[in-house]
BAKOLDO-833489 format. One record per residue: x, y, z of N, C-alpha, C in turn. Coordinates in steps of 0.001 Angstrom, whole numbers, plus 500000, padded with zeros to 6 digits. Example, Ala and Ser with C-alpha at 12.3 -4.5 7.8 and 13.67 -1.06 7.14 Angstrom:
<sites>
513190494310507800512300495500507800513200496700507800
512850497750507080513670498940507140512900500030507870
</sites>
This chain:
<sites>
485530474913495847484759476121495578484235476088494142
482977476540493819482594476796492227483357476969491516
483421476635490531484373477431489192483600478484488681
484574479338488526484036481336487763482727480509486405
481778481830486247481456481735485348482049483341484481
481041482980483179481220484206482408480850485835482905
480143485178483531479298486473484270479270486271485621
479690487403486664479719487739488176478765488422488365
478368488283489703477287489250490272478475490227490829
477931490886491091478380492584492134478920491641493388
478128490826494042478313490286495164479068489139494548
479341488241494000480306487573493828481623488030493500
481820488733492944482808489864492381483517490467493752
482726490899494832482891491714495646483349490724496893
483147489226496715483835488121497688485181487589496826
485134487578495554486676487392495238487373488769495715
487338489302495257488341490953495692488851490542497512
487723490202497966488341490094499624488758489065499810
488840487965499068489638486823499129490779487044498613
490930487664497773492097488177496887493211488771497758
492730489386498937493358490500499801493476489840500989
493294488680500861493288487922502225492107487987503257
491218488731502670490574488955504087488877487453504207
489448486137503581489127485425504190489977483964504879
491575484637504726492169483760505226492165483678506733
492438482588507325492489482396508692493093483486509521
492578483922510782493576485115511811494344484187512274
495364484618512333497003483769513688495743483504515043
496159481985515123495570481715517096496872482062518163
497852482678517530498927483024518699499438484059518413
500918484593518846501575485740518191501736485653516698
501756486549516158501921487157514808503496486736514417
503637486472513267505504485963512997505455486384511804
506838486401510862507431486562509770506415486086508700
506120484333509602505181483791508241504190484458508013
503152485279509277502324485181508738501892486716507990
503006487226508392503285488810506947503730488203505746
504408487624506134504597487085504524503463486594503526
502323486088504362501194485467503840500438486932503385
500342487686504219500063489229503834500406489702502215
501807489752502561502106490185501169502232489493500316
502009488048500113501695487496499677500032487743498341
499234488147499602497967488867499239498154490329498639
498749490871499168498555492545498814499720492797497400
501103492618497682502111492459496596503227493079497500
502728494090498569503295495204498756502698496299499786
503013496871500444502635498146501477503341499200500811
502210499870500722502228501683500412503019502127501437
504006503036501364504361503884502358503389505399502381
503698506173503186502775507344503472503489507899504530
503676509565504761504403509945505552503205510367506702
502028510701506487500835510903507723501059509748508713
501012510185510318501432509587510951500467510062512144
499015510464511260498207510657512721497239509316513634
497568508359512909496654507685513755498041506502513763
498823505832512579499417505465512768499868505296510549
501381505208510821501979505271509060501489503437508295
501171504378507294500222503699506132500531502293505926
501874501893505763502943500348505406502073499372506942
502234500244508166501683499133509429500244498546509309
499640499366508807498363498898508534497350497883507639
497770497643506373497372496296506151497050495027506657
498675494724507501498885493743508470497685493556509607
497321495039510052496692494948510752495225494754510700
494585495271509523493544494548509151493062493368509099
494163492528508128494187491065507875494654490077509252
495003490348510058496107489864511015495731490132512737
495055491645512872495230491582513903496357492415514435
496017492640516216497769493315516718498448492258516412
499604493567516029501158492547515821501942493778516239
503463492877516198504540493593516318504766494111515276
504783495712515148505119496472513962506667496385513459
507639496213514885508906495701514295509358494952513553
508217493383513358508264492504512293508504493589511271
507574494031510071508132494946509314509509495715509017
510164495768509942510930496590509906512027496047509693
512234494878510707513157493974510544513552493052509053
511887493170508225512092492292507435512808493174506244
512326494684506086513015495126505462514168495641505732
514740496350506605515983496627507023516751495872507737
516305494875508095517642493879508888517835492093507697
516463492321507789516682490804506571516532490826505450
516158491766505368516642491977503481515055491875502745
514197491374503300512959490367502549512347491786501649
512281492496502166511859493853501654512688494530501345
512065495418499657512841496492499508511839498051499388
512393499394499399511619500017499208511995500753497701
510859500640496693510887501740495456509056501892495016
509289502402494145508020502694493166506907501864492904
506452501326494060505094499868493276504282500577492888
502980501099493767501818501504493607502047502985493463
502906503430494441503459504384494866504822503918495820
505770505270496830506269504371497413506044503762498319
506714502009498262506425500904499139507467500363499168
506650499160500058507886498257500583507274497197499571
508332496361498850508286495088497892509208494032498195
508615492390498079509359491819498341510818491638497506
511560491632498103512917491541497068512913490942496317
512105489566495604511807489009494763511445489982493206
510718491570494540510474491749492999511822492967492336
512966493266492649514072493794491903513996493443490868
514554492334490427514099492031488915513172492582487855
512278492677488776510684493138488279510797494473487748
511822495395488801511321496759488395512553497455487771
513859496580487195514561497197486322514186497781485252
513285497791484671512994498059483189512758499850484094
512158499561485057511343501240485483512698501896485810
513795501255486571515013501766487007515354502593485739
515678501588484847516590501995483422515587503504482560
514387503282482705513060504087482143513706505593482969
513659505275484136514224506211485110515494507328484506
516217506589484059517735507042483814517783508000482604
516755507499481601516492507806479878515707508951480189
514180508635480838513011509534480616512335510013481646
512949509270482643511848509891484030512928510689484816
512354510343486379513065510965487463512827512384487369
513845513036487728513830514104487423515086514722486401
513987515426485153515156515797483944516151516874484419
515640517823485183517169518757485916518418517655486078
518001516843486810519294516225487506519976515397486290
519064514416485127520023513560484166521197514960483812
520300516083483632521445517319482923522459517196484061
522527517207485248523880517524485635524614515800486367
525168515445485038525717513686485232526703513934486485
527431514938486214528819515095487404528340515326488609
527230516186488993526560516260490418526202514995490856
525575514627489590524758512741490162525878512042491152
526662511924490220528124511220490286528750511356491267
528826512948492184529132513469493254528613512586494272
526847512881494343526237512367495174526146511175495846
526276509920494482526627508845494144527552508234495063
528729509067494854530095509014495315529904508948496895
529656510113497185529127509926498644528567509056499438
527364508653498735526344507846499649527453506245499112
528135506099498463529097504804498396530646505048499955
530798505916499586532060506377500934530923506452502320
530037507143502583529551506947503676528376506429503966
527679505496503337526028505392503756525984504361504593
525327503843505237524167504412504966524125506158505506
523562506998504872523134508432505090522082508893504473
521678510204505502520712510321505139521156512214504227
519937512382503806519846513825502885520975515153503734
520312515277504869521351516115505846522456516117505804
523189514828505860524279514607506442525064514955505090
524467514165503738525564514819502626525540515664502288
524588517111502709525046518236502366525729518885502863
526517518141503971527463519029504847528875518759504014
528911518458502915529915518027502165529810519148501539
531618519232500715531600520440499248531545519835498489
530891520655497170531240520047495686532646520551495150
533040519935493928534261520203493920535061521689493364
533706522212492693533888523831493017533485524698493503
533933523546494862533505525100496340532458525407496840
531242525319496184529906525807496113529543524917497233
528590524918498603527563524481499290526639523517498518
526025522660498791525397521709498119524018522186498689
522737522524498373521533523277498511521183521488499371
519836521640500322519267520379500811518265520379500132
517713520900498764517283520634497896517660519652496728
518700520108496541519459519917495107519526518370495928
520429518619496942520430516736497502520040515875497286
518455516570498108517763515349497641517425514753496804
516620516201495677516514515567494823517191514630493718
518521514996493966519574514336493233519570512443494148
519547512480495166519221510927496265517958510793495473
516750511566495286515494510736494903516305510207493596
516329510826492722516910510339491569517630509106491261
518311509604492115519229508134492127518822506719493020
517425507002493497516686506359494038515504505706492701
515170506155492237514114506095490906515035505565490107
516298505494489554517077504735488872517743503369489051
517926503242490777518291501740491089519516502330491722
520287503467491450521674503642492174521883503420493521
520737504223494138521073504165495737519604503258496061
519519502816497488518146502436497701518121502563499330
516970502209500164517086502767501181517720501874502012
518252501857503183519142501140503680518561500996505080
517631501981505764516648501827507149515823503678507630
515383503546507880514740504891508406515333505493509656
515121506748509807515536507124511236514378508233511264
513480508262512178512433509033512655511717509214511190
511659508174510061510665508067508815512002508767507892
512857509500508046514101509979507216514999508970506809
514417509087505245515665507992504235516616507790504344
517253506538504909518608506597504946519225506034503273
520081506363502770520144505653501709521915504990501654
521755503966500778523144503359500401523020502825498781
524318502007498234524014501592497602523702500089497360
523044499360496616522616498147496744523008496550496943
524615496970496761525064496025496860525215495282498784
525497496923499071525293496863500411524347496315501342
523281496533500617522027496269501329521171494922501181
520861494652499680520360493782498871521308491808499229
520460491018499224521258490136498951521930489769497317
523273489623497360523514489531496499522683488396495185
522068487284495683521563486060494797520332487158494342
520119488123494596519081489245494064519334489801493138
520638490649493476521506491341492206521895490877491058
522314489674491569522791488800490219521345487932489725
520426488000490045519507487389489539519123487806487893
518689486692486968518377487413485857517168488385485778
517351489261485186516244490522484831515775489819483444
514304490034483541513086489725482380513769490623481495
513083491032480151512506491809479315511565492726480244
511941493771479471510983495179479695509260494954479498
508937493640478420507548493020478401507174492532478731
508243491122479436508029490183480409507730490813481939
508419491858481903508114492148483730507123492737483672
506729493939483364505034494165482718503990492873482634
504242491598482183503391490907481922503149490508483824
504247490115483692504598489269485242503595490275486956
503694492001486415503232492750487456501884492829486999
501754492631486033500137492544485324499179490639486324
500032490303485886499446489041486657499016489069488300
500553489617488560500440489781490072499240490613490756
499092491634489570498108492761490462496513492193489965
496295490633488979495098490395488767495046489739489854
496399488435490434496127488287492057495663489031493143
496425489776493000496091490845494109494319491395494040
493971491269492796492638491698492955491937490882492836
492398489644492084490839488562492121490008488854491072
489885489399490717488948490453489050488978491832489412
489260492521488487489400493734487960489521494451486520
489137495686486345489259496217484847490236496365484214
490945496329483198492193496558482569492464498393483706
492315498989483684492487500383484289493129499669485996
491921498906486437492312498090488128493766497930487862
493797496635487210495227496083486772496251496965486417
496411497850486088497481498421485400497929499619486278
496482500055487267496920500960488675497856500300489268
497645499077489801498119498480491065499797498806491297
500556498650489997501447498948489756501956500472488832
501237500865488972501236502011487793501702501855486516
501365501305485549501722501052484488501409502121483467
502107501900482423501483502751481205500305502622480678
498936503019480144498036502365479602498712501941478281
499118502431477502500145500785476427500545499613476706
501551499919478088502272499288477866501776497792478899
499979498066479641499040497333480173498549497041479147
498376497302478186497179496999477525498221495356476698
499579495680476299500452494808475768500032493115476369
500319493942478246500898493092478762499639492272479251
498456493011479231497019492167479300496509491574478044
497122491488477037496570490587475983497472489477475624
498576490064476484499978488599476661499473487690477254
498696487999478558498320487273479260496811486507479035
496484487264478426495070486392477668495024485925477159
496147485921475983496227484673475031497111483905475884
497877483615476976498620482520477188497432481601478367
496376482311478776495018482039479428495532482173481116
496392483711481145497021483634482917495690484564483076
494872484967482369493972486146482570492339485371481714
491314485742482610490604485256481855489137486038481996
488585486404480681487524487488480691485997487266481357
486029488417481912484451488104482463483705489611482267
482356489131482462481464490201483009481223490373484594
481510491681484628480849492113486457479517492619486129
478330492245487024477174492901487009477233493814487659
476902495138486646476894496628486728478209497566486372
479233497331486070480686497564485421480169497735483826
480388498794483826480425499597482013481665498496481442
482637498530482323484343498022481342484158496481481250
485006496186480381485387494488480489485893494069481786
485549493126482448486810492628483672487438491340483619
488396491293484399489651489969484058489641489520485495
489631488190485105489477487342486476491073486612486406
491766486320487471493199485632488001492648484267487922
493111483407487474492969481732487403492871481179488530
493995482339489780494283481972491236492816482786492505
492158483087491473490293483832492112490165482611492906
489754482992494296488998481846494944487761482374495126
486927481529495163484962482135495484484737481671496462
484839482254497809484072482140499268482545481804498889
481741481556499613480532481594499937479912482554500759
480595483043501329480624484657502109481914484714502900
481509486455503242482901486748503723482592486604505170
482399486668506313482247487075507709483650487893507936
484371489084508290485481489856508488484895490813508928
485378491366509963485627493363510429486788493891510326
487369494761510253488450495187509804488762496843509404
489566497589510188489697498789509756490546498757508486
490594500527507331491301500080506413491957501310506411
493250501698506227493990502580505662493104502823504761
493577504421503877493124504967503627494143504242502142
495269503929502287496023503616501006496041502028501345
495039501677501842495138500021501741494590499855499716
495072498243499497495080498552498320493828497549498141
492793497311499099491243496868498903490790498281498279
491369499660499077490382500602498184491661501758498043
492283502053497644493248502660497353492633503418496051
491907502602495084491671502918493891490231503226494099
489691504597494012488629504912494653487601504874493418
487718504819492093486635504525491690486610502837491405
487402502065491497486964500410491960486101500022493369
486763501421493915486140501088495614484761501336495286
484189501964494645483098502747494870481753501510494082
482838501292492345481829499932491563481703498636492306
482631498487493179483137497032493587481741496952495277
481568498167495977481226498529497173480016499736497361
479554500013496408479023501468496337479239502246497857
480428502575497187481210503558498739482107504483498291
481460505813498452482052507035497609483272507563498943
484706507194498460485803507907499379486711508362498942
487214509820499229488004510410499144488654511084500556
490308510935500582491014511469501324491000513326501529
490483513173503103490404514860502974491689515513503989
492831514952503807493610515663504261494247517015503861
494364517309502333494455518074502019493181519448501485
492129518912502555490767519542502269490655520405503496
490920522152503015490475523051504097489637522455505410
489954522579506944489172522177508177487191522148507667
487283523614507600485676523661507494484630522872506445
485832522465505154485336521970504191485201520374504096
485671519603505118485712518107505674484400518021505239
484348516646504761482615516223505160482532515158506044
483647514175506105484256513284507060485399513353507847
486512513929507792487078514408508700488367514516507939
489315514294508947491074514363508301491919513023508100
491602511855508579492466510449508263491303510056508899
490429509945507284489226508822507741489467507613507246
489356506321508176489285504794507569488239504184507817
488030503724506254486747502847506403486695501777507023
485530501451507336485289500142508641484710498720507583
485697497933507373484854496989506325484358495887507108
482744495376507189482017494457508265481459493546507144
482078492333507005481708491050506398481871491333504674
480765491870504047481126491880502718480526493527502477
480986494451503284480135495540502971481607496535503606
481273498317502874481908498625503685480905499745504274
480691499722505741479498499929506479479542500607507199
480788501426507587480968502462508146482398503549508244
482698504262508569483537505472508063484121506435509838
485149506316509849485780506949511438487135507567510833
486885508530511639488355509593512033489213509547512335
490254508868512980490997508496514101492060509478514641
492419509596515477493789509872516216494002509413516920
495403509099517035496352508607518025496447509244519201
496191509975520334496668510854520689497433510287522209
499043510329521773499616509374522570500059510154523796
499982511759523920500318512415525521499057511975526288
497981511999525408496674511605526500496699510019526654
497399509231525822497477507739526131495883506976525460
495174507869524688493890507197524220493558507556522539
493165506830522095492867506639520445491638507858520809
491462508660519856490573509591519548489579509066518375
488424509101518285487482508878516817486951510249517090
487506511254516079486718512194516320485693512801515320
485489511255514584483955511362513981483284510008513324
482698509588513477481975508514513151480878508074512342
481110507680511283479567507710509913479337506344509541
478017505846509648477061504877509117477430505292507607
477394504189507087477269504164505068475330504030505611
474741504195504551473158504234504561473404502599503867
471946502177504467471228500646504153471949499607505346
472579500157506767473407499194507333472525499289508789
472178498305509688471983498788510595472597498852511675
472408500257512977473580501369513422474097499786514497
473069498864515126473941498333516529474800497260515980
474107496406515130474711495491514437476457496259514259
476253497847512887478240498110513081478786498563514085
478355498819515266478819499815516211479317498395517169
478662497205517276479180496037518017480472495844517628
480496495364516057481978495177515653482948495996515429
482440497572515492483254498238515033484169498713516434
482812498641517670483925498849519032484545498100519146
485088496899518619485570496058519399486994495843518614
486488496437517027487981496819516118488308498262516858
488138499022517476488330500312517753489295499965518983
488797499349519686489628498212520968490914497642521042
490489496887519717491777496392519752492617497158518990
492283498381518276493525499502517263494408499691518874
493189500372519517493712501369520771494815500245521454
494447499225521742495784498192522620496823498182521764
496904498211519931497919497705519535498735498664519287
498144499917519327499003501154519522499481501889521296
499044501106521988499287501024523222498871501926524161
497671502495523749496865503237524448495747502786525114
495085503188526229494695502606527591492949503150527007
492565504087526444490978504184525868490718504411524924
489709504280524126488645505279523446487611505868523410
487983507063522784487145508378523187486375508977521980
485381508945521815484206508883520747483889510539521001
484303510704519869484050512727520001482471512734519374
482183513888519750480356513612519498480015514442517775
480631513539516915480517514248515281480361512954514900
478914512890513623478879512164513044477648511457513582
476609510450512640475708510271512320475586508877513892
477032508309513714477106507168514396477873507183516025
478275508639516138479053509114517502477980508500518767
476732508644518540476501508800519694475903506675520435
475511506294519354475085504713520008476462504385519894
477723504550518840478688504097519107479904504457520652
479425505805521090479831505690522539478884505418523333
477760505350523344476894503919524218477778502666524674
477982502236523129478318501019523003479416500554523492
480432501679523288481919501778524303481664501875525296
</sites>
């Protein structure tokens, strides 16, 4: 492939990012396996969790973009039965490969001093309580230890609980141990974790910063110091440290994007396609656009999540995912699951402008197709909202 220059086009820029994310690596020619999530996160770093569960929860979906149907149990297994995954604080919360523990002690310890929540550092002996508990019985979940007393007598609030479990979740004490109907189970880590993890050496507080700084220029292929330092949520200091660590050791290397006001940083590990050919639905917290003003310079594609946006005030609906077709993102759907009727719902459908409607409505039925089989529903049903509802149920 070319070697980077100093200067990217919009469109070159905009084929590393999807190479970056996998989305010009090969699809599986058979069933889906361990390896080839691993190759996933490999690309991404990590799956967002998300508790919305109307079309289907946020962590399954990546996979499915890049990949295709799969068994969603893979996931599950890898984090709660084999260890490969853990869940804390990446982007938000996610699932991370256990590789990265190490990585996120400095945030654990940050946790204990300055974050979390300051009610709870004030009460050390409640912690300690809680602590205590989820070591005598976990895995458990929030419920179950408030059916316990404290030791003067008092009821334990299913507030105070939790938040005292998040806490001690944001510090490294407890971590999750498996879900039950999406409800945290928690334990503590020794339990759960492989030990060659625990005992592994922990970086410096600058070194692991540098190290998640790198990872998330992988993960993007080029991006702005702001890109980089989201992916993981970093401090803007304590990014800015860890992006000039990396520039002078040359793991980061500067470019221009055509049309980007900011500086951008290209990964050494950037590959340059020659084009993309891909269709692909996207979560709404996939981390191609998670970061909605990269989505927007990188794609000119203005998105925001309107779940928490009054009914009447939608302009696209309630769990809209964008439809990404080759190197564009070219169209915009609604979805529901709706599993008593046994059929995927789109109950709205939008063209991006400059695309034309049969060309996305070919690929997009046929990603709409295969959502509906891999969630195991028998149709789809194209509700009549939206610019693209109506050739796209033609086309179905």
């Amino acid at each position: 492939m070319p070697r980077p220059r100093e200067r990217l086009s919009l469109a070159t820029a905009r084929r590393v990012a999807l190479a970056a994310q996998g989305f010009t690596d090969p699809l599986p020619t058979g069933p889906v396996t361990k390896r080839h999530l691993r190759r996933v996160l490999g690309r991404t770093q990590l799956l967002q969790i998300d508790s919305v569960n109307v079309f289907q929860r946020a962590h399954y979906l990546p996979p499915f973009s890049r990949l295709g149907p799969y068994d969603m149990g893979l996931v599950d297994r890898m984090a709660f039965r084999d260890h490969e995954l853990f869940e804390y604080w990446g982007h938000a919360a996610a699932l991370l490969p256990v590789s990265f523990w190490p990585l996120m002690q400095w945030r654990m310890e940050r946790s204990r001093t300055e974050g979390g929540w300051p009610g709870m550092r004030a009460q050390p002996e409640f912690l300690a309580e809680v602590l205590a508990m989820v070591r005598e019985r976990g895995p458990v979940g929030a419920g179950e230890i408030r059916e316990g007393e404290r030791n003067k007598g008092t009821w334990w609030s299913w507030d105070d609980t939790k938040i005292a479990l998040e806490h001690l979740f944001v510090c490294g004490d407890v971590t999750t141990a498996g879900r039950r109907s999406f409800e945290r189970l928690y334990d503590v880590p020794e339990r759960v974790l492989p030990a060659a993890v625990l005992n592994a050496p922990v970086p410096s507080r600058e070194k692991a910063q540098q190290e998640l700084m790198r990872l998330s220029a992988r993960a993007h292929g080029v991006g702005t110091e702001r890109d980089l330092r989201d992916y993981f949520r970093l401090r803007p200091l304590d990014a800015r440290a860890a992006l000039q660590a990396l520039l002078d050791s040359g793991d980061l290397l500067p470019v221009e994007v055509e049309g980007w006001q900011q500086p951008a940083y290209l990964s050494p590990d950037a590959a340059f396609p020659r084009k993309v050919t891909r269709s692909a639905l996207l979560s709404p917290f996939d981390p191609l656009v998670w970061e909605r003003a990269r989505t927007e310079r990188l794609f000119d594609f203005f998105y925001r999540i309107e779940i928490y946006v009054p009914a009447p005030k939608r302009v696209h609906g309630y769990y809209v995912l964008p439809f990404l077709h080759d190197e564009a993102i070219a169209a915009r759907v609604d979805l529901k699951a709706d599993r008593r009727a046994g059929v995927l719902r789109v109950l709205a459908s939008w063209l991006e402008p400059g695309h034309e409607p049969l060309d996305v409505v070919t690929a997009l039925a046929a990603e709409l197709r295969k959502a509906a089989d891999w969630q195991g529903l028998a149709d789809v049903v194209i509700e009549p909202r939206g610019d693209l509802s109506e050739v796209l149920s033609s086309v179905l």
